[in-house]
TORSE-995183 format. One line per 8 residues: number of its first residue (from 1); their letters; for each residue z, x, y of N, C-alpha, C, CB. Coordinates in steps of 0.05 Angstrom, whole numbers. Last residue first. Glycine has a CB too. Layout:
! residues N
NUM = A = Z:X:Y:Z:X:Y:Z:X:Y:Z:X:Y | ... .
//
This chain:
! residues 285
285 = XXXXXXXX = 239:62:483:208:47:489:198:56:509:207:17:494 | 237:113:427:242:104:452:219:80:461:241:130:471 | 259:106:351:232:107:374:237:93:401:205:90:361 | 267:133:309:290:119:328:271:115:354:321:140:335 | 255:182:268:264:147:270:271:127:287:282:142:260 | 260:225:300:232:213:294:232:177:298:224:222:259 | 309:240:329:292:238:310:273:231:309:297:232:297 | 355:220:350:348:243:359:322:256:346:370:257:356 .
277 = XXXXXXXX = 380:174:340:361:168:361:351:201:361:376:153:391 | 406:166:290:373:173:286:370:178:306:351:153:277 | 450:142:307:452:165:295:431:174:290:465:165:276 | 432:94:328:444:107:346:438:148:334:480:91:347 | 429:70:284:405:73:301:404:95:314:401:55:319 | 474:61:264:456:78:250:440:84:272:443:67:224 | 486:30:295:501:47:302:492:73:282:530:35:302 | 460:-17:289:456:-12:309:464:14:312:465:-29:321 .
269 = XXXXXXXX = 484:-38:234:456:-28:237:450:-6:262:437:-54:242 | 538:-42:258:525:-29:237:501:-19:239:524:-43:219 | 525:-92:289:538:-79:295:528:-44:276:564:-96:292 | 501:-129:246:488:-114:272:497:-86:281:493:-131:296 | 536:-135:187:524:-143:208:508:-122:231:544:-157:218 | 493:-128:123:512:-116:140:505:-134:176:506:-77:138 | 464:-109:72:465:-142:83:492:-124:95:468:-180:56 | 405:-87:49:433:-76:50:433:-94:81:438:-34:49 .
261 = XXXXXXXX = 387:-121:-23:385:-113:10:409:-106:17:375:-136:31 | 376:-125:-80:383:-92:-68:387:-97:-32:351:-65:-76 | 364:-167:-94:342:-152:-90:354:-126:-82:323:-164:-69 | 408:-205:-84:395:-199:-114:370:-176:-119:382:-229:-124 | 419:-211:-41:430:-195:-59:418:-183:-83:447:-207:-67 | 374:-239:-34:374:-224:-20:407:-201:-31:371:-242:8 | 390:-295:-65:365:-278:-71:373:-250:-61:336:-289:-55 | 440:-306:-43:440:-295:-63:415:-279:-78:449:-311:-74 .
253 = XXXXXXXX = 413:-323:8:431:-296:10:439:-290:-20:461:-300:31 | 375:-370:-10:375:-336:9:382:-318:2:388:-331:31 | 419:-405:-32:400:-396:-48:386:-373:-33:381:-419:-56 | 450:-413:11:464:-390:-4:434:-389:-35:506:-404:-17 | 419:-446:43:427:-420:56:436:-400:30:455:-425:79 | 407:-488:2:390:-468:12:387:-441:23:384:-477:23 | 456:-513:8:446:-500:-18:422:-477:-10:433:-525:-39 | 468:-526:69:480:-500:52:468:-496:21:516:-504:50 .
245 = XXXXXXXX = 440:-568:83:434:-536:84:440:-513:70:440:-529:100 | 467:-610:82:441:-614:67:427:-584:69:420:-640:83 | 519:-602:93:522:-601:72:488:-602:60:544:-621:65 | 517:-555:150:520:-585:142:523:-581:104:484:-606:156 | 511:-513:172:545:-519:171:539:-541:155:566:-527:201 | 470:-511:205:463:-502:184:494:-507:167:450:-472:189 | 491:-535:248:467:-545:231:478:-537:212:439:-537:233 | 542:-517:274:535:-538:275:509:-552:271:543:-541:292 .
237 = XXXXXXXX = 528:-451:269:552:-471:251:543:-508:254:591:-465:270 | 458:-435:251:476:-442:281:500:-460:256:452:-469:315 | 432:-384:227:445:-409:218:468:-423:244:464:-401:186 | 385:-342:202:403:-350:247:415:-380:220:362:-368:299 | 374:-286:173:371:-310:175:394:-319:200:376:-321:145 | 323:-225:187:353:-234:192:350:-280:189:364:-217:239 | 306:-163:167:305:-185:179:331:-201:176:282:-198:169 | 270:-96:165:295:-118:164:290:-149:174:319:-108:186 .
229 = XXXXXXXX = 246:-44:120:248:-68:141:276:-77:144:232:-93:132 | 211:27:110:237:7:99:232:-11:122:272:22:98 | 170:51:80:178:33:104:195:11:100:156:21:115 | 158:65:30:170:75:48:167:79:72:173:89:42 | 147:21:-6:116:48:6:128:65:34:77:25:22 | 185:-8:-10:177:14:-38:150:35:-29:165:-9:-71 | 172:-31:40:190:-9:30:201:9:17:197:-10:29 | 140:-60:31:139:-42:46:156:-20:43:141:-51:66 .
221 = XXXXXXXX = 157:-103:-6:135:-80:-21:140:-58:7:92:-94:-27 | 195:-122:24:199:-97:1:185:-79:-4:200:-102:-22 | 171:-145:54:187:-122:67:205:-100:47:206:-137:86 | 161:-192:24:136:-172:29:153:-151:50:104:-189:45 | 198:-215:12:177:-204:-9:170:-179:-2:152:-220:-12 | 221:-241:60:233:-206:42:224:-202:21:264:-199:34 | 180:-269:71:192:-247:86:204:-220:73:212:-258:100 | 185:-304:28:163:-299:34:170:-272:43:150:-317:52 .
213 = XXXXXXXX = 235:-319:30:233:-302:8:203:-298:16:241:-314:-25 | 246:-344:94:262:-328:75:253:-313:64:273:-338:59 | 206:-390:72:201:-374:94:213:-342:97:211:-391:115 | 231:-421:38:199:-401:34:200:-381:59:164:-423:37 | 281:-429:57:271:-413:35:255:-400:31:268:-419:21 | 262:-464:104:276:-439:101:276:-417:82:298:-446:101 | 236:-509:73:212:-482:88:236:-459:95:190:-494:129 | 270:-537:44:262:-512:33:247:-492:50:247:-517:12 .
205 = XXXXXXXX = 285:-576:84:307:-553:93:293:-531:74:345:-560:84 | 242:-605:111:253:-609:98:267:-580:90:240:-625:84 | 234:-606:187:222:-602:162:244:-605:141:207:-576:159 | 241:-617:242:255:-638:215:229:-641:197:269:-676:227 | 235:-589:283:205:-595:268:214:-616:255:189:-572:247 | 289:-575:296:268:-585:324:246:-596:303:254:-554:351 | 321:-565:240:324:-583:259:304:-595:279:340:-573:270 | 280:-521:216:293:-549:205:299:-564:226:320:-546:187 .
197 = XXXXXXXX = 268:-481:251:247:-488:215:256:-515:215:258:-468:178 | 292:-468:289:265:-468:293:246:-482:265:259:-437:299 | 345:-481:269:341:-497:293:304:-497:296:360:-480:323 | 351:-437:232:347:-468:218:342:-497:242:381:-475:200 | 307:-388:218:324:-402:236:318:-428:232:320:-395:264 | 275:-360:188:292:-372:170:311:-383:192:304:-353:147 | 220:-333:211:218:-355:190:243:-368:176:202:-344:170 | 247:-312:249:239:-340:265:230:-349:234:211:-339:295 .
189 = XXXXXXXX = 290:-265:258:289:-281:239:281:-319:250:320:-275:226 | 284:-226:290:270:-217:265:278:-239:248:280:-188:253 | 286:-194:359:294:-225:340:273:-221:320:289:-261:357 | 315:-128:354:297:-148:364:305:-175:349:265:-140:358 | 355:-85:384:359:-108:362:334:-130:364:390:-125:367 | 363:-31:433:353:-57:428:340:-67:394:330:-58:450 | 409:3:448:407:-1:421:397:-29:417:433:4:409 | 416:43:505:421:16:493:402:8:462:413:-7:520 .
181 = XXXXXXXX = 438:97:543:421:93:515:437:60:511:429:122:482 | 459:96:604:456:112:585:439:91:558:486:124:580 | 452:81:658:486:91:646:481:100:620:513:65:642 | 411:74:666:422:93:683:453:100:680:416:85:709 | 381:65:600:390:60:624:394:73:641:404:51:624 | 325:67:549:357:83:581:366:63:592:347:103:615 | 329:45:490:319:37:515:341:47:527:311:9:521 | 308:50:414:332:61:442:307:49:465:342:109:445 .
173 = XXXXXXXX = 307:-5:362:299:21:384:310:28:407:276:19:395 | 306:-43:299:311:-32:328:304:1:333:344:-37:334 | 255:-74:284:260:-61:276:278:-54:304:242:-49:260 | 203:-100:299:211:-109:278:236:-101:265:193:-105:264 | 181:-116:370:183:-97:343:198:-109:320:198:-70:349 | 182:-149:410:174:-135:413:174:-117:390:181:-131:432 | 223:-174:435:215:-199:411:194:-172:407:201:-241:421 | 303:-189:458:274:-177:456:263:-192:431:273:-141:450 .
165 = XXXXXXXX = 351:-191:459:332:-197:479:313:-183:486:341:-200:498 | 400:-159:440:370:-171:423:359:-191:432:373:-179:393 | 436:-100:441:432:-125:448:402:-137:443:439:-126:474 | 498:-55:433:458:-71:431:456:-93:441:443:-80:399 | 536:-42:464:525:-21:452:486:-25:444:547:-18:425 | 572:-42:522:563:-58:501:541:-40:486:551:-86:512 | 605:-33:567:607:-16:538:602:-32:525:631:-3:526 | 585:-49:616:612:-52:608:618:-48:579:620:-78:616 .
157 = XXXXXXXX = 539:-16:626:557:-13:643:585:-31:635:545:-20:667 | 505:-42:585:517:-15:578:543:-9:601:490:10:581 | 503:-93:623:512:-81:589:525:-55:582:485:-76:571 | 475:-82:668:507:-86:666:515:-91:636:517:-112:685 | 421:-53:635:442:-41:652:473:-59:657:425:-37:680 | 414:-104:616:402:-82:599:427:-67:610:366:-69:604 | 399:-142:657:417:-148:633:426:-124:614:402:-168:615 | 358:-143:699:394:-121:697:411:-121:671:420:-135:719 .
149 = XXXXXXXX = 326:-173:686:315:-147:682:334:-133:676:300:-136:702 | 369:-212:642:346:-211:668:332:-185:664:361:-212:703 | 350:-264:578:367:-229:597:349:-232:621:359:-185:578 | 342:-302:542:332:-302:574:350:-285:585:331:-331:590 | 347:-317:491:344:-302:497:339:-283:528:336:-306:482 | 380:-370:498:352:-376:492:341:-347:494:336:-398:513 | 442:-331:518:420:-365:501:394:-357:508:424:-406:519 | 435:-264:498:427:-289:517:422:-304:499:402:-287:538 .
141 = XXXXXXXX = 471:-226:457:446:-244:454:449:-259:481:447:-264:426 | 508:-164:446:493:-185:467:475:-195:456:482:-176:493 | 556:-122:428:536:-134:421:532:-157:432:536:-134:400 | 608:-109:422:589:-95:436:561:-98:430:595:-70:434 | 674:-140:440:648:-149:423:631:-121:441:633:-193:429 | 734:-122:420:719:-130:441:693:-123:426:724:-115:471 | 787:-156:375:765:-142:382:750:-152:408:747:-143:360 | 811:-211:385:825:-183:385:810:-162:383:842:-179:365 .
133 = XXXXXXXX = 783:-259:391:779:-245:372:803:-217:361:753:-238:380 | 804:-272:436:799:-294:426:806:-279:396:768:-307:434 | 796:-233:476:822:-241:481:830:-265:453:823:-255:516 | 750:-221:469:752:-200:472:779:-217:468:740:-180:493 | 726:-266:495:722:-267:465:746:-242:457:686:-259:455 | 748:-265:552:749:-286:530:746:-275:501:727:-308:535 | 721:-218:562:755:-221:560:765:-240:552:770:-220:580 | 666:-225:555:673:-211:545:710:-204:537:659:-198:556 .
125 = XXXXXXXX = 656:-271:596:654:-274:570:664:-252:548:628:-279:568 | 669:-243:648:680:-260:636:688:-272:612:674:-268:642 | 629:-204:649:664:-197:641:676:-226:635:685:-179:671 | 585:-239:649:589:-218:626:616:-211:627:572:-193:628 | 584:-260:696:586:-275:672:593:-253:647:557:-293:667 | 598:-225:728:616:-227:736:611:-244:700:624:-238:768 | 538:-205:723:566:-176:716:585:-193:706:584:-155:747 | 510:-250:751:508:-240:710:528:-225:712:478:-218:692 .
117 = XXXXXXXX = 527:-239:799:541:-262:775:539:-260:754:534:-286:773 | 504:-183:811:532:-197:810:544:-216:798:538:-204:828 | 443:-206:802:456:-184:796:491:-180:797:444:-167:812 | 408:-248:810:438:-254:818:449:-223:800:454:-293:802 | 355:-231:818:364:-223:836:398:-233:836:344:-231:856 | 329:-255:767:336:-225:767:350:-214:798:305:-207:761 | 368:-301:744:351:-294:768:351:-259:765:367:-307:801 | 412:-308:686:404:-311:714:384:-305:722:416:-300:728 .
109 = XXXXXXXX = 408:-356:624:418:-338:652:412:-337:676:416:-315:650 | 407:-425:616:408:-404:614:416:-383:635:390:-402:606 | 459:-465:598:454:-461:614:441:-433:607:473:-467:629 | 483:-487:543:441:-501:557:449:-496:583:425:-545:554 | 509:-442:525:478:-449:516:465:-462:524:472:-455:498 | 553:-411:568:545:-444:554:518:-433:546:543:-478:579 | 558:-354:568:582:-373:567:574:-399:560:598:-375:593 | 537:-304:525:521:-323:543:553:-347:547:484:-339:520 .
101 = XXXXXXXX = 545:-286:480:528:-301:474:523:-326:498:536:-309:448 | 569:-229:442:568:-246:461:541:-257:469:580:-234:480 | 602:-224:368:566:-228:392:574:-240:414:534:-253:380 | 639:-210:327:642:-221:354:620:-215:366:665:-212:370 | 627:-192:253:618:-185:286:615:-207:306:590:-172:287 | 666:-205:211:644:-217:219:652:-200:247:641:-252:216 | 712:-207:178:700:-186:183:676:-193:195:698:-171:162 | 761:-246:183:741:-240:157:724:-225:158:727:-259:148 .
93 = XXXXXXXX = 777:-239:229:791:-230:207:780:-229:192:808:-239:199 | 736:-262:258:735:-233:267:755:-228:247:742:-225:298 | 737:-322:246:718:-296:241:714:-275:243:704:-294:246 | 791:-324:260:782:-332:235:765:-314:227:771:-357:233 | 788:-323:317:804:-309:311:801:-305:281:827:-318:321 | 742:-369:327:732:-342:335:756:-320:326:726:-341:369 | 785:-404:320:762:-411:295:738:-374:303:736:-457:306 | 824:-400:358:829:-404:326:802:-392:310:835:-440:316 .
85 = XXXXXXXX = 796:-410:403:804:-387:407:811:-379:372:828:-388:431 | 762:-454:428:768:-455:405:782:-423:391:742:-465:393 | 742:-455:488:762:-480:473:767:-474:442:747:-513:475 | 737:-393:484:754:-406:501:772:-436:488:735:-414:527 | 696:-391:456:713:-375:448:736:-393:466:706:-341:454 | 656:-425:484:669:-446:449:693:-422:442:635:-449:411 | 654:-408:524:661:-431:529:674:-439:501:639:-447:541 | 623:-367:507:652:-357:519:665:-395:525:647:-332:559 .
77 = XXXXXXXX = 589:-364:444:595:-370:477:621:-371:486:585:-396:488 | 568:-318:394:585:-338:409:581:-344:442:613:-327:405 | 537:-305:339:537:-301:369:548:-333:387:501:-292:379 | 571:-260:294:573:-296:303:561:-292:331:612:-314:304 | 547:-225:230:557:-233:261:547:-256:279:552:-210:277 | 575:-219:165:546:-230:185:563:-218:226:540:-289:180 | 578:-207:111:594:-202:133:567:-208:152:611:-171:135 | 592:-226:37:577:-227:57:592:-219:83:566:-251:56 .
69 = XXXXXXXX = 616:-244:-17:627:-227:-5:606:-213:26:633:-209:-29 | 612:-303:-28:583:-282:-42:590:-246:-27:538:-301:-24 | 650:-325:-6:643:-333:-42:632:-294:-39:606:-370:-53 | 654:-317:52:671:-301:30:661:-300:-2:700:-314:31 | 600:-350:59:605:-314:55:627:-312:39:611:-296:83 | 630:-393:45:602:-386:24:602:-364:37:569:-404:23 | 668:-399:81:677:-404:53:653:-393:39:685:-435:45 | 631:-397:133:657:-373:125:658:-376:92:694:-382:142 .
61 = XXXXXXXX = 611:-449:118:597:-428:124:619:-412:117:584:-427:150 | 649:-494:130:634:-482:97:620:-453:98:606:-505:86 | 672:-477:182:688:-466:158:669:-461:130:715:-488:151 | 625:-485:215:634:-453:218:650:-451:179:667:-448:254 | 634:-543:205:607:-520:201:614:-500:190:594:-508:226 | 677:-571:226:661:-575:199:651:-547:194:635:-599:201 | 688:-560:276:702:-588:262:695:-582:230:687:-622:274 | 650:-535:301:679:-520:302:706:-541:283:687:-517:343 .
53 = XXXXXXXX = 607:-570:294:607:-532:287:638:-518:277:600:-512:323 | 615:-615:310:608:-603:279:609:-579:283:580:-610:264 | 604:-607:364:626:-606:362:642:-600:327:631:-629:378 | 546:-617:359:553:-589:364:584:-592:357:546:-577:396 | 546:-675:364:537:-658:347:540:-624:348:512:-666:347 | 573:-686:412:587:-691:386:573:-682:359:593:-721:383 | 531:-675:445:557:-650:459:571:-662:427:584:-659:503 | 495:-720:430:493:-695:437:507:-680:431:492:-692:454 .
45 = XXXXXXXX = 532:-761:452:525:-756:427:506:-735:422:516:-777:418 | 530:-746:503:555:-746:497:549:-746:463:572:-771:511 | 499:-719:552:493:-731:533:511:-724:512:468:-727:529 | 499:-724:623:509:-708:603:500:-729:575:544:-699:608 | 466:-756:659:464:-722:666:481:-709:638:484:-711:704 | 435:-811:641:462:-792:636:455:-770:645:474:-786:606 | 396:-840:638:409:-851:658:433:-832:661:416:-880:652 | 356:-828:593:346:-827:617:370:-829:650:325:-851:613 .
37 = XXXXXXXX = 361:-807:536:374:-808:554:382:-808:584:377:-802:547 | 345:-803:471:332:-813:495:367:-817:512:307:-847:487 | 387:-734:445:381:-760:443:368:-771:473:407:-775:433 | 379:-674:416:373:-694:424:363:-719:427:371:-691:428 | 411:-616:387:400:-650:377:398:-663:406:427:-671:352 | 423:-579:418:395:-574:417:384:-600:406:388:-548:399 | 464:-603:472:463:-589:445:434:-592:443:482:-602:418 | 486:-622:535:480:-626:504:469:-605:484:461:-645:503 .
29 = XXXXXXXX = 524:-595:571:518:-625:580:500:-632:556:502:-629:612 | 558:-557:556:570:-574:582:557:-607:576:555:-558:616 | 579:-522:493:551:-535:505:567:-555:526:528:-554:479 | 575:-465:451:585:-484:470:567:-504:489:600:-470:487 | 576:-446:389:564:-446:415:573:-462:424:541:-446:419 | 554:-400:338:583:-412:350:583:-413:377:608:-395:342 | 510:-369:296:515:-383:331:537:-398:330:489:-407:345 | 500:-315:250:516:-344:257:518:-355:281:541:-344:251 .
21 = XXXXXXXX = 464:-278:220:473:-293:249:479:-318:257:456:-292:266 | 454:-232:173:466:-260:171:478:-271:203:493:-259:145 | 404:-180:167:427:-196:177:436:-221:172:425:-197:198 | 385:-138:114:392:-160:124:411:-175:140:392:-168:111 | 333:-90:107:367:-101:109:361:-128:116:391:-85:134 | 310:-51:46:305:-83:71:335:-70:82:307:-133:52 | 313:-11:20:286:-16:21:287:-44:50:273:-26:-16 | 360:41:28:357:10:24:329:10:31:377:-11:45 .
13 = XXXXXXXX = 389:97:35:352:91:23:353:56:19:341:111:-19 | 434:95:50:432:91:22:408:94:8:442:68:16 | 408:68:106:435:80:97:427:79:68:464:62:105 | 345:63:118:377:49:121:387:74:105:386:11:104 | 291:93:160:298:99:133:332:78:135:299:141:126 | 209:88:177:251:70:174:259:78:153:260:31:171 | 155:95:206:171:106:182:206:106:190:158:140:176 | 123:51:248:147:66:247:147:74:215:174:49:259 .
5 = XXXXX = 50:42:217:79:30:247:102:58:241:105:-17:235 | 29:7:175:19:27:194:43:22:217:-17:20:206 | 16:26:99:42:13:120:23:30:149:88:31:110 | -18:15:46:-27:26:65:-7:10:82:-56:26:69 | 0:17:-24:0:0:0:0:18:25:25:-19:0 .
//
């Protein structure tokens, strides 16, 4: 097999990795289920489907990692670290990576010119979770992925290490700053996100699967041609939490065991990266 791109090597010689990204999210005025709602600025059956996350979700979810001994990372909002300080203290005991994640989700970020408020949103969110978890998180997702230009820089400027507001590669890569090296994480899991496959389309929950084992078919063979890959399944707690998902989710992650992938959260990955950047492997943008 003829590979054309980066030569990737994981830890151990792994042929894939795999992330597991959990969303634990907050929401002011509705959630990604929507309902017709011409007369409301907030949508209350809406804001009660998300509220499954922290009622229901998060826990089956936790309970099927622990089963299959799994460690993912949660990208959170400072609003759901805030009202739910328990259920973000849960996941950071079971070993899951604290993600910051933006303080509400249907607000996105900023203007490339509010340079101060993103700072002020970022410490904010960060002494919440940071206060929630007992760990401070060094790892960033924007809702909807929408970083500004600064996002990059007041990151590193408050010791965050990656972040994955990007769509640009398959694989992470160093980007400067003026405070120094950031450890960009691209988004690598649009065939198994259950908001992009299942919920918005209300396909029937196997295209996750296919989508899934399609993916880390073929990031094997790459990898047995030494190019190693990664990718990542997104399970927001308040979907993928449900009971019509979870067979599916853990039919995934037990495939993905079952293949040799080396299934670690971000954090991790990221910090390998770090340790290549001097190399070949580790490709500046």
């Amino acid at each position: 097999m003829t590979v054309r791109g980066r030569q990737w090597r994981w830890p151990n010689d792994a042929k894939v990795a795999v992330t597991i990204g959990l969303a634990f999210e907050g929401f002011e005025a509705y959630s990604q289920f929507r309902t017709y709602n011409p007369e409301q600025k907030v949508n209350h059956f809406s804001l009660s489907y998300a509220d499954y996350g922290w009622k229901a979700g998060v826990w089956r979810l936790l309970s099927l990692l622990e089963r299959l001994g799994l460690r993912g990372q949660v990208y959170t909002n400072g609003l759901a670290a805030e009202q739910h300080p328990d259920v973000v203290r849960e996941l950071a005991v079971a070993g899951h990576e604290i993600v910051g994640h933006g303080w509400v989700n249907d607000r996105h970020l900023f203007a490339d010119t509010d340079y101060e408020k993103e700072r002020e949103e970022i410490r904010r969110c960060t002494n919440v979770l940071t206060d929630a978890a007992k760990v401070r998180p060094v790892g960033w997702l924007s809702p909807a992925y929408m970083g500004s230009k600064n996002t990059l820089e007041l990151l590193k400027a408050e010791g965050y290490v990656w972040s994955g507001d990007d769509a640009s590669d398959d694989l992470p890569f160093i980007k400067s700053t003026r405070h120094g090296d950031m450890v960009i994480m691209p988004v690598t899991g649009y065939a198994s996100n259950d908001l992009g496959m299942w919920l918005t389309p209300r396909n029937p929950p196997g295209i996750i699967w296919e989508g899934f084992k399609d993916t880390l078919d073929y990031l094997l063979e790459e990898g047995r041609a030494g190019f190693a890959g990664w990718t990542e399944i997104v399970l927001h707690c308040h979907i993928a939490g449900r009971p019509t998902l979870i067979p599916t989710v853990r039919r995934c992650l037990e495939y993905a065991i079952s293949q040799g992938a080396l299934i670690v959260p971000r954090r991790e990955l990221a910090e390998w990266t770090l340790k290549q950047a001097g190399g070949s492997s580790a490709q500046q943008a």
